[in-house]
N, C-alpha and C positions, 0 to 999 in steps of 0.2 A: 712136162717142161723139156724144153730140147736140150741138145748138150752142147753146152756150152763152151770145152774144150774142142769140139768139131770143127763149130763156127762161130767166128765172132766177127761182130757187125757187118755180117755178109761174106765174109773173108774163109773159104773153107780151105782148114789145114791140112798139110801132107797126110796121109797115113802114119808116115813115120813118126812128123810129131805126135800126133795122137796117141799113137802104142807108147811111147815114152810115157806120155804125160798118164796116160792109165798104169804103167808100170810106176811110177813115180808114188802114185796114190797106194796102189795095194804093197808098194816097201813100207809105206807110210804104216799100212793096215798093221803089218807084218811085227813090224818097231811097237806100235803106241795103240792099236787094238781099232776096234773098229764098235761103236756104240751109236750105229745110226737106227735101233732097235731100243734105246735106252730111253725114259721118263722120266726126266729129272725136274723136281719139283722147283717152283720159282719162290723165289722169298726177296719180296722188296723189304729193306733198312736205311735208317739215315745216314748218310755221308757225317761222321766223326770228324772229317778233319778239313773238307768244304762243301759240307752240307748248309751251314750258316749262311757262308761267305756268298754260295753259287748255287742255295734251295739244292741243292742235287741230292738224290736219295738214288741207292745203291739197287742194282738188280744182281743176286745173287743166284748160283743156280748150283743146289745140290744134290749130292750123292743122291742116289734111288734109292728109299724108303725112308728117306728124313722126312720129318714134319717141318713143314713151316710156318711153327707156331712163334706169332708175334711181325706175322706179316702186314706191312703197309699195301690196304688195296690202292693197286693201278688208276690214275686219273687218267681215264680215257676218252675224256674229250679234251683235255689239254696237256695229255702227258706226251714227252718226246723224247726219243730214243739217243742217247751220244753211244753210238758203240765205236770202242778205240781198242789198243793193245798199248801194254809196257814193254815198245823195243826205244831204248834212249829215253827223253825228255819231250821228243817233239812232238808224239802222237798226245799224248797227254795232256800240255799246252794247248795246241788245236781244241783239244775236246773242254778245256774250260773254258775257251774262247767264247764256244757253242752255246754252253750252260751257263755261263756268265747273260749272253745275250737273249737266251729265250726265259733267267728269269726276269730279264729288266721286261720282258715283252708281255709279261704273265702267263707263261708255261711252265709246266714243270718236269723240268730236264731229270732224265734215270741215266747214269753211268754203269755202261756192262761192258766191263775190261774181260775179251777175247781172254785174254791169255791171265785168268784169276780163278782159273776153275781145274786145281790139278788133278781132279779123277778125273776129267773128260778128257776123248784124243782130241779134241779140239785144242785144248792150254798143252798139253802133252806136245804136238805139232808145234805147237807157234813157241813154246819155251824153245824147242831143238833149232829153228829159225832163228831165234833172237841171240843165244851164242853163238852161234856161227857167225850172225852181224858182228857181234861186239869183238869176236876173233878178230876178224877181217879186218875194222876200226882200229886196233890196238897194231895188228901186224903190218898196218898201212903206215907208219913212222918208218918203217925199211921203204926206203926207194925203192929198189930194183921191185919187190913184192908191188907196193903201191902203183907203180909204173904198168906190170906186165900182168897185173890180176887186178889188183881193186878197182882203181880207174877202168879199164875194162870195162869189169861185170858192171860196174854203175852206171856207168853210162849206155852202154852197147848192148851188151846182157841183158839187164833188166826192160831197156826198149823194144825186143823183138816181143810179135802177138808169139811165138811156140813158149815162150817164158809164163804168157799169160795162160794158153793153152793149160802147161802144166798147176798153176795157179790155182785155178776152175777147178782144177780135180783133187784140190789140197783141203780146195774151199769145202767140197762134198764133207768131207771129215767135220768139218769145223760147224755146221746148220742145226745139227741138236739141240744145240744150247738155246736156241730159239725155239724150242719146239712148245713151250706153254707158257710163251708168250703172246700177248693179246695180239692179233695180227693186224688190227689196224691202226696202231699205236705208230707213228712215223718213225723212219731209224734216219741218223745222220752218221756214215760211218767217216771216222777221222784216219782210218787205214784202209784199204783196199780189203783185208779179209774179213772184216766186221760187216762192209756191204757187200763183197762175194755170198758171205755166210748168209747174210738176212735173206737175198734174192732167192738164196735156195731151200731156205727155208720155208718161205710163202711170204714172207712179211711185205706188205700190197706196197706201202709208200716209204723206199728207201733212195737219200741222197747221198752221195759220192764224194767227202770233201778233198780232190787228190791236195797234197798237201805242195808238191815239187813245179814248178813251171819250166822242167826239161819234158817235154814230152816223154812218155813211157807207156807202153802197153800192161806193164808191171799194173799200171793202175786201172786198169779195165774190172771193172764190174760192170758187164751188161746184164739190163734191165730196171737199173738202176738210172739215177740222174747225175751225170758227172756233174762238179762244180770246180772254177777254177780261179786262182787269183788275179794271175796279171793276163792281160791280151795278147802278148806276145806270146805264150802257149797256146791261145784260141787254133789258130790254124792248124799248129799239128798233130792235137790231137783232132781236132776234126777231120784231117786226111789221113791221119793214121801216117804221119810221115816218117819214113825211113823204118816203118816196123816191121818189114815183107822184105828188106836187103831192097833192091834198085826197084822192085815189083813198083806200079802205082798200087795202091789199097781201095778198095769200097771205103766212102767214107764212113764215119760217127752221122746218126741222124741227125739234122739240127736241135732235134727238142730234148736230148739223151747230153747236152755241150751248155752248161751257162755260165758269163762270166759276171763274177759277183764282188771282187776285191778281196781284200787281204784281212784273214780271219784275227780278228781282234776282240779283247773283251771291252762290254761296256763301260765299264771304271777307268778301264784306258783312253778310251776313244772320246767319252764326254770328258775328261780332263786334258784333254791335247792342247787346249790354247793355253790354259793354265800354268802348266807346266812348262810348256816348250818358254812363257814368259817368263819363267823364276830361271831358267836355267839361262835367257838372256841378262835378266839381272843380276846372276850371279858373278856372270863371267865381266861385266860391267863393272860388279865393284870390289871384283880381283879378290874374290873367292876364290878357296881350293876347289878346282874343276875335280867332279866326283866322276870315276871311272869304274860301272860295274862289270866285273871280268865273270863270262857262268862258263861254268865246264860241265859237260855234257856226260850222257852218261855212261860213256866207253874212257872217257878222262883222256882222250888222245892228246889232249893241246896243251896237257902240264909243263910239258917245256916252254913252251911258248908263254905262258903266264910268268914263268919263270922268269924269264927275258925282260917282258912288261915293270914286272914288281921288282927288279935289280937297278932297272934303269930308274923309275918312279922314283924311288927312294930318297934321294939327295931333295926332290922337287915335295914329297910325303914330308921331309921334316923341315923345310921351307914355306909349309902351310899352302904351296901354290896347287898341288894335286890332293886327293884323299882315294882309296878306294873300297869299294865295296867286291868280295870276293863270295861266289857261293859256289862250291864244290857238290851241293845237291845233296844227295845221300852216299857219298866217297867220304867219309872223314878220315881215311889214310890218306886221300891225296893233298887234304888241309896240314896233315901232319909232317907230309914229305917236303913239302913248301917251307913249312917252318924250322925243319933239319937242312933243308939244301940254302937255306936265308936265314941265316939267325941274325944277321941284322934289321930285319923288319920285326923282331920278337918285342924291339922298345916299343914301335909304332902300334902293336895291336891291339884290338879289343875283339874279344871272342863273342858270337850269338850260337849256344850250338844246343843245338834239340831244343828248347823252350821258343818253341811257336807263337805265343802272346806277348812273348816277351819281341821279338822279330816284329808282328805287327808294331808295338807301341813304336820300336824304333823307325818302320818305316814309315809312320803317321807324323811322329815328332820334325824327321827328316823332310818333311813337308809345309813344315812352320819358316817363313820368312826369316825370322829371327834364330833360328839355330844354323850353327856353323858345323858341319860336320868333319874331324879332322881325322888323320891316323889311316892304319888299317882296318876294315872291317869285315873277321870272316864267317860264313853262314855255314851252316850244317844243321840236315835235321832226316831221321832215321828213316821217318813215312815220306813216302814218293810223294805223296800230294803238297804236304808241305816243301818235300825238296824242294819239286817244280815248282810251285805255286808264289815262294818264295821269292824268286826272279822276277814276277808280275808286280811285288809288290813295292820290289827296289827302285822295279826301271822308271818310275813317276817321278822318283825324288835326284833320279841320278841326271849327271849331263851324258856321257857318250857309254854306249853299250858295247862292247868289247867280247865279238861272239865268232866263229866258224857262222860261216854264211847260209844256215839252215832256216829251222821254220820260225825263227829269230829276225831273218832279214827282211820279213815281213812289216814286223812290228813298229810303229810310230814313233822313235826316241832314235837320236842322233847316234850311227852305229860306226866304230872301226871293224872292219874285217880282217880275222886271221885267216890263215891258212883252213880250205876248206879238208871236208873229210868224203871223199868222194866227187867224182868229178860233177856227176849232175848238181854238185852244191854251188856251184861256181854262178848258174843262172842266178840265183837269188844276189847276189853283190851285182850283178851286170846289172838286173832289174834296179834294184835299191840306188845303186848311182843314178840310173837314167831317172828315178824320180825324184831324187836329189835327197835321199834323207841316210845315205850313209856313204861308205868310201870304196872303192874299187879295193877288192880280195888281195889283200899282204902277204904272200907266199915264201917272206922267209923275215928272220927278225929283223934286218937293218931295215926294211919298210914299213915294217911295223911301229919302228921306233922312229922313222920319219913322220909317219901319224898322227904320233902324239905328239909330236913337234906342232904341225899343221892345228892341230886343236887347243893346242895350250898356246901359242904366239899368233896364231890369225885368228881372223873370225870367221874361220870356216863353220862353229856350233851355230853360231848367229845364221850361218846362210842355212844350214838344214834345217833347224827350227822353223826360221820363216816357209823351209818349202817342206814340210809335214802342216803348218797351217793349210796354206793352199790346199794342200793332198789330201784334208777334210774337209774342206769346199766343196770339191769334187766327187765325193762319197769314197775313197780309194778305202780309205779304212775300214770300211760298213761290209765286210765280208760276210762275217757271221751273222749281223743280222740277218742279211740276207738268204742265206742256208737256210735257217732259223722258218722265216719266212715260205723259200719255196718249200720247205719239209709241209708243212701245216695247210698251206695252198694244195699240195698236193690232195691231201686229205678231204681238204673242205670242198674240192670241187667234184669226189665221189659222194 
């Protein structure tokens, strides 16, 4: 296999990159050990907590000399790979998107979270990566920081190929964990090192899902098949634009670039007319406009929430708004809400840890005939639930109330806060131009203009109608699509 930090898609790198980017790995070696010599036994198990929901059964991989006894064998002719990591909420999401859509298709999607295996330097690497984000995330509420570093690195930073370069060489660490793995088994990585890692591992048919549509070299796995949401990233990642400084680039092959829409689960996407109707009825017969607020999982936008649910309040006990609040798995930041507002303590009702109990309510909240009032806040301990949690609000809610991440994708009528990183900013530009959310509210008084524009026009009414169209269209049909090219791959070896 050639190397990949040398040259990428034709593009040979400095020397100097290079020596960094091999220095960069052997610090790595040096920290977190180096077990590209290790045999780690594979042990498939059922998904406990969306295995039901999303068929997904867990691919585990452990320590050397464990037995894997009480292994689920591999369906290898219709099993397919979600390999993701736990950095935030949004890789996550993506990957149920995936498993959502390839069981409605009759596949059977495996969940192998990169960063779940902490004897390996593979989770060892990507744990010391994912603090660092959430550092950065939390330290990005300072301007001046925000201004002169994080904006930056997310934008600028993470877009040059030398960033990738080093990447490639992180990724060498991380390929183990695939190593008895069935190798024709399709991988569909929801992060960039899940499909770094499979390519280098051997695994023959792996897709690409980058999640962001700012172009970034950050997202390079070659060999792989990139997949992408909106078209307005088509071009630059296929010329590699701006990732060489003023350089033109060699481009992305054509067949290596496809664009396939916005990764959606099936339960979302067959219920879009449905819904987007109850949430025009609603606001029709002067119902409380339901507003679910999700906080992420660096918690940066608690102020802002803050903001939201001070103003809400007079409109909360007027019956005219209600909300739906999920802090994911932070239940201090549910706590700090209800110390920094103790007048929203009348309006609440709690759902925290009991996950069936959460279902029922997000199923009732789907009956014509229930009014849902008050505050309502979520918490629940397991990530899957956190995350999964949100999927199950957003059908029953009118406007989604999110940082313009991999949220802004999604089919349901959206306000946008303040993003958390610059490259976030694309996803509200996109989301406007297709009309199903609001142009990026970068401080509270537009935020609070917003909710103004949602609760006295009928601006819900115009998104609604254009998320129908934008299912006309197939904009939504992402994941199937993935879904699809992963298996296509396969089927035409």
């Amino acid at each position: 296999m050639s190397d990949k930090s040398k040259v990428i898609f034709g593009n040979v790198m400095p020397e100097s990159v290079y020596r960094k980017a091999v220095r960069t790995k052997e610090k790595n070696i040096k920290k977190f050990g180096d077990d590209s010599k290790a045999n780690y036994p594979i042990k498939v198990s059922k998904n406990d907590y969306i295995g039901e929901s999303l068929g997904v059964q867990n691919i585990e991989v452990l320590p050397e000399g464990t037995a894997n006894i009480g292994s689920i064998p591999f369906d290898t002719k219709n099993g397919i790979i979600v390999g993701n990591i736990r950095m935030g909420f949004g890789h996550y999401r993506i990957s149920m998107a995936m498993a959502s859509c390839a069981k409605h298709m009759g596949y059977t999607p495996y969940w192998m979270d990169l960063n779940s295996y902490p004897h390996t330097t593979c989770t060892k690497v990507i744990s010391a990566q994912n603090e660092l984000y959430s550092l950065g995330s939390r330290l990005s509420k300072n301007p001046i920081f925000n201004k002169l570093v994080w904006e930056p690195v997310n934008y600028e930073g993470f877009r040059a190929l030398s960033y990738n370069a080093a990447d490639q060489k992180n990724a060498e660490l991380m390929a183990p964990v695939y190593k008895n793995v069935p190798k024709d088994i399709p991988v569909i990585g929801t992060h960039v090192w899940p499909a770094q890692a499979a390519v280098h591992a051997g695994m023959k048919y792996v897709v690409n899902a980058i999640p962001d549509n700012w172009p970034m070299a950050l997202h390079f796995a070659e060999g792989s098949v990139h997949t992408i949401q909106c078209r307005n990233a088509y071009m630059g990642y296929r010329i590699l634009n701006g990732m060489n400084k003023k350089e033109v680039c060699k481009p992305m092959p054509q067949k290596d670039l496809v664009y396939t829409g916005h990764y959606i689960d099936h339960e979302l996407v067959s219920n879009i007319e449905a819904d987007c109707a109850a949430r025009i009825e609603r606001r029709k017969n002067k119902k409380p406009m339901r507003f679910l607020l999700t906080i992420g999982g660096a918690g940066a936008q608690k102020e802002i929430f803050a903001a939201i649910i001070k103003y809400l309040l007079p409109k909360i006990a007027a019956k005219e708004a209600a909300l739906y609040v999920n802090v994911g798995d932070y239940k201090q930041v549910w706590e700090d809400l209800k110390k920094e507002i103790p007048e929203m303590n009348s309006h609440i009702c709690e759902h925290l840890g009991d996950f069936k109990e959460t279902e029922s309510f997000a199923e009732k909240a789907l009956d014509p005939g229930v009014d849902v009032t008050g505050i309502h806040g979520f918490w629940h301990e397991n990530i899957f639930e956190a995350v999964y949690c949100t999927n199950l609000l957003m059908r029953s809610c009118d406007v989604l109330v999110t940082k313009p991440s991999e949220l802004a994708f999604y089919p349901v009528p959206k306000l946008f806060i303040k993003r958390v990183g610059k490259h976030e900013m694309w996803g509200a530009i996109h989301s406007a131009e297709v009309g199903d959310g609001t142009l990026e509210c970068r401080d509270i008084p537009h935020t609070i203009q917003m909710l103004d524009q949602f609760l006295d026009t009928q601006l819900l009414d115009e998104m609604c109608e254009n998320i129908i169209e934008n299912k006309k269209t197939g904009l939504y049909d992402g994941a199937y699509k993935v879904v699809e090219l992963a298996m296509g791959m396969k089927k035409e070896n």
